[in-house]
C-alpha positions in Angstrom: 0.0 0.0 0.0 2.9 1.9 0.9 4.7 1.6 -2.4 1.2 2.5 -3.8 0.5 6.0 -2.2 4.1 7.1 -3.3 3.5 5.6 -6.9 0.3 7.9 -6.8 1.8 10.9 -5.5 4.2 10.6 -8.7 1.4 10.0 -10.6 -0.7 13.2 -10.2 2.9 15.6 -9.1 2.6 17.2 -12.5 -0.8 17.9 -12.3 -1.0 20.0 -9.4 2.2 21.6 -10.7 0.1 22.8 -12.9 -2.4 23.8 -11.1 -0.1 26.2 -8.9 1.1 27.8 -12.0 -2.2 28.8 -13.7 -2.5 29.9 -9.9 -0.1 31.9 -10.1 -1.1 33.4 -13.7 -4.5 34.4 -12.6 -3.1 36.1 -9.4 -0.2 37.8 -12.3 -3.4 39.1 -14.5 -5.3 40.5 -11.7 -2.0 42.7 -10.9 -1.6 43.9 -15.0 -3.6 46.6 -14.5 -1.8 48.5 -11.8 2.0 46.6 -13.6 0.4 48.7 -16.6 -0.4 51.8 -14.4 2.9 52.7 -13.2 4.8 51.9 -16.8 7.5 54.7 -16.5 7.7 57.4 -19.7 10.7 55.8 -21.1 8.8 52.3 -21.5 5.8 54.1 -23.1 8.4 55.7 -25.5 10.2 52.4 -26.3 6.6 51.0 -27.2 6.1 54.2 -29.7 9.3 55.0 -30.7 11.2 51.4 -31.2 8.1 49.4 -32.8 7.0 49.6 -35.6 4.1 50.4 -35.0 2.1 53.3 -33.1 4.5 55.7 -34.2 4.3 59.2 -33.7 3.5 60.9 -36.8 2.1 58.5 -38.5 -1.3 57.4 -39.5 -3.3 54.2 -38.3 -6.2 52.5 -38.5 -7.6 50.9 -34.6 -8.7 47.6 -34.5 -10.5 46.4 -31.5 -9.3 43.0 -30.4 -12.8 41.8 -29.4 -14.7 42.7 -32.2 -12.4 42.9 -35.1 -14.0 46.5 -35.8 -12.7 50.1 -36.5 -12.6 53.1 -34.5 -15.0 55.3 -36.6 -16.8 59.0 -36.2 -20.6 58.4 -36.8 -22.0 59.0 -40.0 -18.7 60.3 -41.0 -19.5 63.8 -39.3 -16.3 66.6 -38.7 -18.6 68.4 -36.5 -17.6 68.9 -32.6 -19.4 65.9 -30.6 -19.1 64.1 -33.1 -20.0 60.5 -31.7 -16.7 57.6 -31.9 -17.7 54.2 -32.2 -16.8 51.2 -33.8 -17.8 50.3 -37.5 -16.3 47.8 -40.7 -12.9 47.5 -42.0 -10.7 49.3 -42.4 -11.3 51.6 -45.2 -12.5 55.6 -45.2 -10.6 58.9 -43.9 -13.5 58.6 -40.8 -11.7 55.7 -39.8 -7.8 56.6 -39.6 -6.1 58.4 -37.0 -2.5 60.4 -37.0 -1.0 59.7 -34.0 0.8 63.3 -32.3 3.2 63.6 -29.9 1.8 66.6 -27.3 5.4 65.9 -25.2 6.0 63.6 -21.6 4.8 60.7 -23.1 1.1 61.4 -24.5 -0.2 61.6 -27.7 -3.5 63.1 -29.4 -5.3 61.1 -32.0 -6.3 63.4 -34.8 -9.2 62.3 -37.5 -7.3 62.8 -41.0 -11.2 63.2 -42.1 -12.1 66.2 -39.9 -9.3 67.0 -37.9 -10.4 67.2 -35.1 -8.8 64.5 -31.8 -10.7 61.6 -29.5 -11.8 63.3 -26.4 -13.4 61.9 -23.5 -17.1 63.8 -23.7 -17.4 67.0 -21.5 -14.0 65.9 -19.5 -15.8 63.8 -17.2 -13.7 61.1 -15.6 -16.5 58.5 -15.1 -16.7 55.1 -15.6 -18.6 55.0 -18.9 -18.2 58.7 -20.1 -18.5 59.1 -23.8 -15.7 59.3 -26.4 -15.9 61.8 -29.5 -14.4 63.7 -32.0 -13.5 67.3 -31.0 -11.0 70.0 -32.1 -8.0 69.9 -30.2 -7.3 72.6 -27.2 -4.7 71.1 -25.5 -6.9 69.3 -22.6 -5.5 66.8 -21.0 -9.0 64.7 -21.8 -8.1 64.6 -25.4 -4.4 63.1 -24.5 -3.5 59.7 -24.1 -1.0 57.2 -23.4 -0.2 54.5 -25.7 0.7 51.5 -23.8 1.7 48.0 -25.1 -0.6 45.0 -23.7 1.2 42.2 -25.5 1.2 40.8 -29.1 1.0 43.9 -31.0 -2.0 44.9 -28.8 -2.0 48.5 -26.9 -4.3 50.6 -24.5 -5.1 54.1 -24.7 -5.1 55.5 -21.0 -6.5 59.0 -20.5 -3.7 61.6 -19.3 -6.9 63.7 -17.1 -8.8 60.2 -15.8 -6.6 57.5 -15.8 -9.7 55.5 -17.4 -8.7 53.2 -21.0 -10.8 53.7 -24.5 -13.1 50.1 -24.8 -15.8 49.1 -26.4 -19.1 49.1 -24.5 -20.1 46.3 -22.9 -17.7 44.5 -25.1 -20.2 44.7 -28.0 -19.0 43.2 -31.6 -21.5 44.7 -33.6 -21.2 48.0 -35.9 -22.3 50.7 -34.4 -21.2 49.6 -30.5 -20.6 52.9 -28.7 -17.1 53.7 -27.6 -16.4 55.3 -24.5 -13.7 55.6 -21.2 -13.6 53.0 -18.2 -11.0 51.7 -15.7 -8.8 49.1 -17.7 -9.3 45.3 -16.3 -7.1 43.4 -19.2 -10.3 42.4 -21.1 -10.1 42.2 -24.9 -12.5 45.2 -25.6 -9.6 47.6 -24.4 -7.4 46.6 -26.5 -6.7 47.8 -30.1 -4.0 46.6 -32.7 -2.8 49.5 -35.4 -2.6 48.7 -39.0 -0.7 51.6 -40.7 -2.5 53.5 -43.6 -0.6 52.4 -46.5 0.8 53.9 -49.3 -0.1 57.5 -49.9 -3.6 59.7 -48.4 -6.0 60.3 -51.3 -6.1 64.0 -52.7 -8.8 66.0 -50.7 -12.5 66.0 -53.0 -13.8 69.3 -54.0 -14.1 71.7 -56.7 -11.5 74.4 -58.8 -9.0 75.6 -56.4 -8.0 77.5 -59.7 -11.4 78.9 -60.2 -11.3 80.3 -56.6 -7.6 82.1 -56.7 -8.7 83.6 -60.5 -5.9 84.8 -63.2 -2.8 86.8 -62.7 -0.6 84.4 -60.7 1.2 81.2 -61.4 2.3 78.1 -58.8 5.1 77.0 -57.5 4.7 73.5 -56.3 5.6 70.3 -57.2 5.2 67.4 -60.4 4.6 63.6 -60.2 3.1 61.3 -57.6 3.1 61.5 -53.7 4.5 58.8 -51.8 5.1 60.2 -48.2 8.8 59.2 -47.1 10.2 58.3 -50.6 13.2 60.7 -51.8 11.6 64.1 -52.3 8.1 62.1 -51.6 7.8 61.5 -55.2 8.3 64.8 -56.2 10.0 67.4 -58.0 9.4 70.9 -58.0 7.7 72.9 -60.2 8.2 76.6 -60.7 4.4 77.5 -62.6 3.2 73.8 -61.1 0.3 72.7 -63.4 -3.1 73.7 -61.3 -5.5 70.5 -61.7 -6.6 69.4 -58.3 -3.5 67.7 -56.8 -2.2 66.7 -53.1 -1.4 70.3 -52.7 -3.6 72.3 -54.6 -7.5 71.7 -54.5 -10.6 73.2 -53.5 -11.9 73.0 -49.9 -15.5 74.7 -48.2 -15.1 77.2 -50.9 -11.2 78.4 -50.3 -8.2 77.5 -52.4 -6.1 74.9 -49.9 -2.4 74.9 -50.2 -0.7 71.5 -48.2 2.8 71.1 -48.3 5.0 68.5 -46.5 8.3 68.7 -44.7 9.8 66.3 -47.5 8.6 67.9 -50.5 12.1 69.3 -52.6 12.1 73.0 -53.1 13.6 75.5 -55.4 17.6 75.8 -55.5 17.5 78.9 -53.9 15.6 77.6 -50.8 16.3 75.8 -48.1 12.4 74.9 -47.2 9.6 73.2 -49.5 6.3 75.7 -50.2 3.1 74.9 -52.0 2.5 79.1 -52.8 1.7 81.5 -55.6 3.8 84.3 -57.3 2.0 87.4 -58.6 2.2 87.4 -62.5 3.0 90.9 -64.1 3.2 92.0 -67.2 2.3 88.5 -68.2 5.2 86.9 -66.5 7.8 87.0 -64.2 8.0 90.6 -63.6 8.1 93.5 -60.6 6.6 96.2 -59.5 8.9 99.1 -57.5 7.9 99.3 -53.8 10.2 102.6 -53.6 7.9 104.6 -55.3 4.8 106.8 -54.2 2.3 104.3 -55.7 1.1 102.0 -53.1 1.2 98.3 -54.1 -1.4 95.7 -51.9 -2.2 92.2 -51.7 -5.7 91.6 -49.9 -6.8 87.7 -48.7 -9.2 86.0 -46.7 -7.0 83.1 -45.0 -7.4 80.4 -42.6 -4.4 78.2 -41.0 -5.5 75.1 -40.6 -2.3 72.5 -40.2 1.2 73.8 -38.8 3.9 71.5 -40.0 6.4 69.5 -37.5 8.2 72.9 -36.8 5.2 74.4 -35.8 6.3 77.8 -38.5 4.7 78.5 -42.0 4.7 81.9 -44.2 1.4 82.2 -45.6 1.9 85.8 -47.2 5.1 87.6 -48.4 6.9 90.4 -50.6 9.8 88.9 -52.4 12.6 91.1 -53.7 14.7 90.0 -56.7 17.7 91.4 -55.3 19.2 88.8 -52.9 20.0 91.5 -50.5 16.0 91.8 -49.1 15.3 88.6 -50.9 12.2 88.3 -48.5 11.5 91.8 -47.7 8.8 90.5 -45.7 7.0 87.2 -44.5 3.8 87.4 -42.9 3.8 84.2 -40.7 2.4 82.3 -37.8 4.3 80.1 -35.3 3.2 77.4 -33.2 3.8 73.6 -32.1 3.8 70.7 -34.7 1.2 69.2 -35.9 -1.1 71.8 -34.1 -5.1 72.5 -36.0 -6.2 74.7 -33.2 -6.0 76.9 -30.4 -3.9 80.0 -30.5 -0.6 80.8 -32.2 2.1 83.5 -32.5 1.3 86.1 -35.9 5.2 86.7 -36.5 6.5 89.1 -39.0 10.5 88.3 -40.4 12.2 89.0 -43.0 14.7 91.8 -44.2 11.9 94.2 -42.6 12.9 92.4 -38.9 15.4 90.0 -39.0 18.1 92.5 -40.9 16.8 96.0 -39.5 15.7 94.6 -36.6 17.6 91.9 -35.6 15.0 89.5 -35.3 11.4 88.6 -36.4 9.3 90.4 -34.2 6.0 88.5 -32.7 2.7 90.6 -33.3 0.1 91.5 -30.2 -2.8 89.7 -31.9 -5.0 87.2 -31.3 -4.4 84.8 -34.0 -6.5 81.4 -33.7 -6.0 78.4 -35.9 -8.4 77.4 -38.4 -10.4 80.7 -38.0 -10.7 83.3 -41.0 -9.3 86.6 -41.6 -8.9 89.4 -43.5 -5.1 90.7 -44.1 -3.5 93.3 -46.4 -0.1 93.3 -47.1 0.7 97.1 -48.4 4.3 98.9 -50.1 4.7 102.2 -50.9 8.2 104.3 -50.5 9.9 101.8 -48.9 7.4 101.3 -46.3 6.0 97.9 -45.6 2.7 97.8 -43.9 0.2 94.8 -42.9 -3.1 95.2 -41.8 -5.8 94.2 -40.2 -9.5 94.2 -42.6 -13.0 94.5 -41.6 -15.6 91.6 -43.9 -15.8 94.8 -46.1 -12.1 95.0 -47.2 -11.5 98.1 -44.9 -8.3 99.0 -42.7 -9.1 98.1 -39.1 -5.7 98.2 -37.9 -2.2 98.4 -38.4 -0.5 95.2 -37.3 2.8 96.4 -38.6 4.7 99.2 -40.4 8.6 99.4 -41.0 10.7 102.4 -41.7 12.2 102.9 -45.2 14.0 99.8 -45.9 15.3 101.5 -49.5 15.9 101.0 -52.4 13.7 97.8 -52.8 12.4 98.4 -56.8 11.7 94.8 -58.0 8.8 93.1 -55.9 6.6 90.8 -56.3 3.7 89.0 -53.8 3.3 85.9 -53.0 0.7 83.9 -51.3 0.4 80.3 -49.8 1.9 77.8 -47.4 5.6 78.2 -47.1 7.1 76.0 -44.4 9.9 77.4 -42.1 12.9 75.8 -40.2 12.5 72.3 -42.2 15.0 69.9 -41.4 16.3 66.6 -42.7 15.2 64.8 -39.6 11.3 66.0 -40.7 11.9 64.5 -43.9 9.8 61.3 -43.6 7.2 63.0 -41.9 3.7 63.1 -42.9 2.5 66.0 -40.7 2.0 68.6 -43.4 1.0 72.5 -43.4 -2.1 73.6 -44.6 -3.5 77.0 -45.7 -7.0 77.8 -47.1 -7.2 81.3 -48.9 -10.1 82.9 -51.0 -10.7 86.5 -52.0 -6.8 87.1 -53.1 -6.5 90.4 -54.9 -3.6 93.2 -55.8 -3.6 96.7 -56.5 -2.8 97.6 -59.2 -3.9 95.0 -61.3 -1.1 93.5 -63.2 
């Protein structure tokens, strides 16, 4: 009997061998959440940073491990409150997401449809608040973490609550609603990102042509996009044909100019530009800003993208002479990748940076993707920009130089002209965007 007990014991060792270990797994599981909760900033930016995917930058579609469904807006909407839920395949703008470094570790989600980031609804830090789709202020309710979870798997953890993005009650239909609640390892928290392949199709819309009229040409770019190929698949084109491309197209009735960090420029430039040059005389010719006749560009503009550093010209005097070369650019500066909030109206140039010493920042109250009314004026040597009421009249005087001299060939230009591009941006597919209707000079050319 003896020999028979120990013979058992051997018999049935494995067995509860294994039953310690899945024990011990359980009891390992029911500790992930608060393993996952104190992940330090440098794991959270090995998971970005080293994988190959989330990467900041970048564009994704979410997959939700339960389900097999896509983050999605509702109905496709790029209104505010826009509801998120989940919804098909992945195919659609409404349905892919650039991931955007805000700093310490978090990251927005911007819709490439509307532009506008997942936010948890109203702030609220409740177990079952609401997600949507809501231009970006800077809250820390539209910033999340992105935290790995295991095979290719990640959570998004709310900066303000704490709380992860899941799919209510775990629901695998279209149309279950997505919202924020306290992570417990289940498979509806977790999402896998597929990269949007190949390049973004060119915005729909009308003639950007139509909308800008006759009496300038563009400078942009030839051939096919392909976002991180040499030059993205581009060359540049000085009088760029103006069919409805990547870069020039028609959008809500404005003329939109998009230009990445990687585009290739002109020889004389160090920074790529999607922009227009006045046309006088039929070509490339100048008007004399030393004289008593005042020279004026007038535009309704809206900044709606800033590229990764955060600076684009939108409106400018050019000189021939290499001496003012830019006697003036009319620009705004903010942080990359940033679609709203406020930014800095910065003037630079020969006007600042040479008589000045630096670009000088303008007391203004500039606001992305908001409209205004600008006039960019020459007359003796005196650079001027203004401020427009809706009926074309001066306002106020946002800037004036003294006499800069004898600047006699000038011509305007008017666009999206990145600033302080650098190689290391070169892959990037943050762009900068500028919409811009109503573009007029005196005299007529």
């Amino acid at each position: 009997m003896k020999t028979n007990v120990n013979h058992k014991i051997k018999v049935f060792s494995p067995f509860f061998v294994k039953i310690f270990l899945l024990l011990t797994f359980v009891a390992f599981v029911s500790c992930e959440s608060e393993e996952l909760v104190n992940s330090t900033e440098s794991d959270l930016e090995e998971d970005v940073f080293q994988k190959a995917t989330p990467v900041a930058g970048k564009t994704y579609y979410l997959r939700n491990k339960k389900s097999g469904l896509h983050m999605d807006v509702a109905n496709k909407s790029n209104n505010n409150g826009a509801n998120i839920q989940q919804w098909g395949n992945a195919s659609g703008t409404h349905r892919q997401w650039q991931v955007i470094s805000v700093g310490n570790g978090y990251f927005r989600l911007k819709g490439i449809d509307s532009g506008k980031s997942i936010t948890v609804k109203n702030g609220s830090n409740s177990n079952g608040a609401n997600i949507e789709s809501r231009a970006y202020n800077g809250s820390s309710h539209q910033e999340w973490q992105i935290i790995s979870v295991g095979s290719g798997y990640y959570r998004l953890k709310s900066r303000d609550s704490g709380k992860s993005i899941g799919v209510a009650g775990g629901s695998t239909s279209n149309g279950g609603n997505v919202e924020s609640r306290s992570w417990n390892g289940n498979d509806k928290f977790r999402w896998f990102f597929t990269e949007v392949g190949g390049t973004p199709p060119p915005p729909t819309g009308g003639t950007a042509a139509s909308i800008i009229g006759n009496g300038w040409k563009l400078n942009g770019f030839s051939g096919n996009l392909n976002v991180g190929s040499n030059n993205n698949g581009l060359s540049y084109a000085d009088n760029a044909s103006k069919n409805e491309s990547h870069f020039f197209f028609d959008k809500d009735g404005y003329a939109a100019f998009r230009c990445y960090p990687g585009n290739p420029t002109s020889g004389g430039s160090s920074n790529p530009r999607s922009e227009l040059r006045e046309v006088i005389n039929g070509g490339d010719g100048y008007w004399n800003g030393n004289t008593n006749t005042e020279h004026s560009m007038k535009w309704r503009f809206k900044i709606e993208d800033l590229p990764p550093s955060g600076k684009l010209a939108f409106g400018q005097i050019h000189e021939r002479d290499d001496f003012y070369d830019d006697v003036i650019r009319v620009q705004v500066q903010g942080s990359s990748g940033q679609n709203s909030g406020s930014v800095d109206l910065r003037i630079l140039g020969y006007v600042t940076e040479e008589i000045e010493g630096s670009g000088r920042t303008i007391n203004f109250n500039m606001q992305m993707d908001t409209e205004y009314y600008f006039e960019l004026a020459m007359k003796n040597g005196v650079v001027s920009l203004y401020n427009l009421n809706n009926s074309g009249n001066r306002t106020s005087t946002l800037f004036r130089s003294v006499d800069i001299g004898n600047a006699n060939e000038n011509y305007f230009k008017a666009g999206c002209y990145l600033q302080s591009t650098s190689s290391s941006h070169e892959s990037s597919n943050v762009y900068g965007q500028v919409l811009i209707k109503n573009l007029q000079v005196s005299p007529d050319n």
